[in-house]
N, C-alpha and C positions, 0 to 999 in steps of 0.2 A: 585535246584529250580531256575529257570530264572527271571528276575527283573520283568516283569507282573505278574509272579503266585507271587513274594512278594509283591509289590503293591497291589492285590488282595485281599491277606491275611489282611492286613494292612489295608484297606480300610473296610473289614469285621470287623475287630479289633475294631476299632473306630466306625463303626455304631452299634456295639451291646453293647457297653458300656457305662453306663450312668451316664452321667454329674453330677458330685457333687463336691465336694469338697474335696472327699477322691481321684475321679480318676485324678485329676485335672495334677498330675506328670506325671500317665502313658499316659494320653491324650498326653500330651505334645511331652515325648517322640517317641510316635506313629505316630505325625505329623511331627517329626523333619526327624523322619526314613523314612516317606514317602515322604518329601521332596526333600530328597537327592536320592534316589529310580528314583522318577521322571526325574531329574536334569542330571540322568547317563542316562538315556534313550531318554531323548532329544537332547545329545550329538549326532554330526554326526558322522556318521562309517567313516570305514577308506577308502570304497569303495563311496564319499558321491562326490565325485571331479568326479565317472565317467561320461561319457556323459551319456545325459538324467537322469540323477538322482536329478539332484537340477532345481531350475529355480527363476528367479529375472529380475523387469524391472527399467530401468535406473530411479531416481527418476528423477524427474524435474515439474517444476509452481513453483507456492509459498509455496505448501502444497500438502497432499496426503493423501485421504481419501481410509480405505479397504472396501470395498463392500463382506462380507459375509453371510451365510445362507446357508440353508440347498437346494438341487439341489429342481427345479418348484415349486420355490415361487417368481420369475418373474426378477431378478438380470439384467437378459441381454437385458431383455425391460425397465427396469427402466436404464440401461445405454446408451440405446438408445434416449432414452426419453430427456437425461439429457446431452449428450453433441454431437458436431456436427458431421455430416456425415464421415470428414476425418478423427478425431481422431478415430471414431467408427470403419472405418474399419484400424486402423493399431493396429493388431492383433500379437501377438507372439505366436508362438508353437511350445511347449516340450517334445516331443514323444507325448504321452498320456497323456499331461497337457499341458491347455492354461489357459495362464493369459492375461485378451484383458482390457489395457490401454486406459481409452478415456481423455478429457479435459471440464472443466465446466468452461465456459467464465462468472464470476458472481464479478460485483461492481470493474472490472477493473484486477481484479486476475483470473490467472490460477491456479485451482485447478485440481487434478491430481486423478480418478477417477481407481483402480483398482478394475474390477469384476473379483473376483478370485473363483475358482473353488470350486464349490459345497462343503462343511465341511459336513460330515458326524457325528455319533456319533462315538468315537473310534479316532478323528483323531491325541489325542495326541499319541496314540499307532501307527500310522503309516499306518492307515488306508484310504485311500482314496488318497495317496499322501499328508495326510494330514498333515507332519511334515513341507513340502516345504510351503504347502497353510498360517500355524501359523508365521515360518518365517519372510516371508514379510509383515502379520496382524502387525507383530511387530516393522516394521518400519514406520506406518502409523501415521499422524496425529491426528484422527479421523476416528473411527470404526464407520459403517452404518451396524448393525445386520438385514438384512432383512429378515422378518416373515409372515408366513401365518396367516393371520387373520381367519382363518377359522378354525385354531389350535386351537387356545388356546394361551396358555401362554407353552404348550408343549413344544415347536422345544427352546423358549426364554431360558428357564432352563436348556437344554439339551445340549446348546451353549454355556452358561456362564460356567457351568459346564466343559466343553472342554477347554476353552480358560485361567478359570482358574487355570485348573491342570498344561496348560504350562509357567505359570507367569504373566499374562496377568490380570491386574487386571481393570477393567472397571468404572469408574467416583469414582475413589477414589483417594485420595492422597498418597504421600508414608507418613509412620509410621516416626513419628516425635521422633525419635529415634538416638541418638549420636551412635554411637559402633567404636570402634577401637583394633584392636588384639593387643599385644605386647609382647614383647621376653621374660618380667621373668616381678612379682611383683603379682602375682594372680586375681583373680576378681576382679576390683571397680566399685559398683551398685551403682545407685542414680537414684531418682527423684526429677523431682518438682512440682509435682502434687500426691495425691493419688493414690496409683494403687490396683484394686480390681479382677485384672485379673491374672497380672503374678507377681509372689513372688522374690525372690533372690535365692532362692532353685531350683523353677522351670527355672529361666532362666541358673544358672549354669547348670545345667541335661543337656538342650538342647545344653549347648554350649560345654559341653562335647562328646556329640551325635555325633559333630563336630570334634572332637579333638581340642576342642583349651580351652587351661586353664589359658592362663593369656590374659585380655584385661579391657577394660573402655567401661561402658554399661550407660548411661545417658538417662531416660524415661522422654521429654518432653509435653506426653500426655498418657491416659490411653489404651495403646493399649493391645490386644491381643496376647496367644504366635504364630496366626499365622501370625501378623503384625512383632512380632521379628524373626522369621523365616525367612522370606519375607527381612529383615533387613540384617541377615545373609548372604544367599544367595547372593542378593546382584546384580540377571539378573532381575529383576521384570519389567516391563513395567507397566506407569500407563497413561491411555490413555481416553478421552471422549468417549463416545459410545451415538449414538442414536438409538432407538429399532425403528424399521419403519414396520410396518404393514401395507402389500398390502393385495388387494382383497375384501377391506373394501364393496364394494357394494356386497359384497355376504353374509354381516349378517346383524342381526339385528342395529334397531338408539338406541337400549338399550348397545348391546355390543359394535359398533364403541366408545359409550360415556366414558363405563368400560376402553378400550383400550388406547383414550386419554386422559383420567387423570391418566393414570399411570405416573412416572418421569421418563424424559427422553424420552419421546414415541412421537411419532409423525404417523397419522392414512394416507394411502393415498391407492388408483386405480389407478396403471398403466393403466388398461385398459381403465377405464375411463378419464385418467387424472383427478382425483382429488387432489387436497392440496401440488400439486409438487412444487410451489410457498412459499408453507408456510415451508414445508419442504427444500429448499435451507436458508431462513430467519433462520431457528433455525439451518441448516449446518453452517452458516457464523458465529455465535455465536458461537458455538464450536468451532469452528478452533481461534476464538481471533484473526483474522488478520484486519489490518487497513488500509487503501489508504493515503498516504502523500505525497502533491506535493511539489518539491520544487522552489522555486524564485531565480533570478539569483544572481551573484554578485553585490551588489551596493556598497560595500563602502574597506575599508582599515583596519579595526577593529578586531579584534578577539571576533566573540560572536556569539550566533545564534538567531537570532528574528525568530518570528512566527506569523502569521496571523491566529488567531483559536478565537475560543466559548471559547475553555480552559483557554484565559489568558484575564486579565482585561482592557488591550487596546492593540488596533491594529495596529502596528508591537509591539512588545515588545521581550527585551532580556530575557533569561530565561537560565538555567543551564542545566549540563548533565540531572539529576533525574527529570525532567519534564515531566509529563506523555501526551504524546501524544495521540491523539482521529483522528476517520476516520476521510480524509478531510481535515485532516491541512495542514497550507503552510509553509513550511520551511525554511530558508534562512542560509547557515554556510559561514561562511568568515575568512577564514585565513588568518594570516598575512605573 
């Protein structure tokens, strides 16, 4: 049996088995086996270096958002839309895969705009070139999930569902969670908090699943075994995601409304140009980048003043842990 018919199995496993309290071990172990199932099959082959088999664009700006979705829900008009003529045409292709790189000139930063080829369903299995496409999702700043609004919530669930299976976890953090293997001394569990999820039982099982039978497991919040999985493993990506809904003028003012009060959504019409404004504002958020200018040398001193909102009068010195805000003015002076 090949790693997709066990996955398959595995994935049957767990959905026909119901959550209680008695399956609570075998769940565990069912997801730790499918973990590692996955983990082997996202691995590159050995044939993975030939030409045309892979593809990657050099990073560069300050940042780098993936532009993902499923093929005509409007990706390459909304990267047209979104940043200028010359970046739009410098295009790469890879046999039968292009990745076309543009630039969003926004509040002083370049951000770095990949439309990457259509994700299908299937693309952790390798479907659509779609191990290459997760890849570089995974070196992204911020994921842009583009949707047909005229779907549903369909293509949304179908995507997370993909990007999950390859470790990609979407506006979470990672599991607050100590773990370290070591050479001889067996298990030491601890919390400091309640945990109502995963036992000492249940995580030795899974850490044996593993092979590994001596380490230090420390549960700083009530997670999940598949947040300790995730822990284990240990390739997870946890990244922002905004769900962006094109085509908004082709339904109802009842469902655009449904669409944006979901979290994280933002509703917009390439075609029309609608809310592409509002949607760079809530891009800028996510990415958490700042504008900081800095002031020349004036003096002999060792310190760094700052001209901001942030500090109580203007210049003032301030230390390294000062949290800086867009628009301040900087000044460092060494001696």
């Amino acid at each position: 049996m090949g790693i997709l018919e066990k996955i398959a199995e595995i994935e049957k496993e767990i959905s026909r088995t119901q959550k209680n309290k008695a399956t609570e071990y075998h769940l565990g172990l069912l997801k730790a086996k499918l973990a590692k199932y996955r983990a082997q099959l996202l691995e590159p082959s050995k044939s993975a270096g030939a030409k045309g088999e892979g593809f990657d664009v050099m990073k560069s700006g300050d940042a780098r958002v993936a532009l993902i979705g499923f093929p005509s829900v409007g990706k390459s008009t909304f990267l047209s839309l979104m940043t200028s003529t010359a970046s739009e045409a410098a295009s790469y292709e890879f046999t039968t895969l292009t990745c076309i790189p543009g630039v969003i000139e926004y509040k002083g930063a370049n951000i770095q705009l990949l439309d990457l080829p259509g994700i299908i369903e299937g693309a952790a299995q390798g479907k659509g070139r779609g191990r290459q496409v997760i890849a570089v999702a995974r070196t992204a700043d911020v994921v842009i999930m583009m949707l047909d609004a005229t779907k549903g919530d369909v293509q949304r669930s179908l995507l997370e569902k993909e990007l999950e299976s390859v470790g990609i976890r979407l506006n979470r953090t990672k599991p607050n969670i100590y773990f370290k293997p070591k050479k001889g001394g067996g298990l030491s569990y601890n919390s400091t908090v309640p945990l109502t999820q995963c036992s000492e039982k249940l995580v030795q099982l899974i850490l044996h699943e593993y092979k590994i039978f001596n380490a230090e497991v420390l549960f700083r919040e009530d997670c999940t075994p598949d947040d300790f999985i995730d822990v284990i493993v240990g390739n997870r990506v946890y990244m922002p995601c905004l769900y962006v809904y094109n085509k908004v003028d082709q339904i109802s003012i009842e469902e655009v409304d449904r669409l944006a009060r979901r979290p994280h959504s933002v509703v917009i019409s390439c075609g029309m140009k609608l809310n592409l404004d509002y949607l760079l504002e809530r891009l800028w958020e996510y990415l958490a980048l700042i504008c900081l200018y800095t002031k020349k040398r004036g003096g002999t001193h060792t310190h760094t003043h700052t001209h901001t909102h942030t500090t109580k009068y203007s210049p003032q010195r301030v230390g390294l842990t000062h949290v800086m805000e867009h628009e301040d003015v900087i000044q460092i002076v060494k001696k």
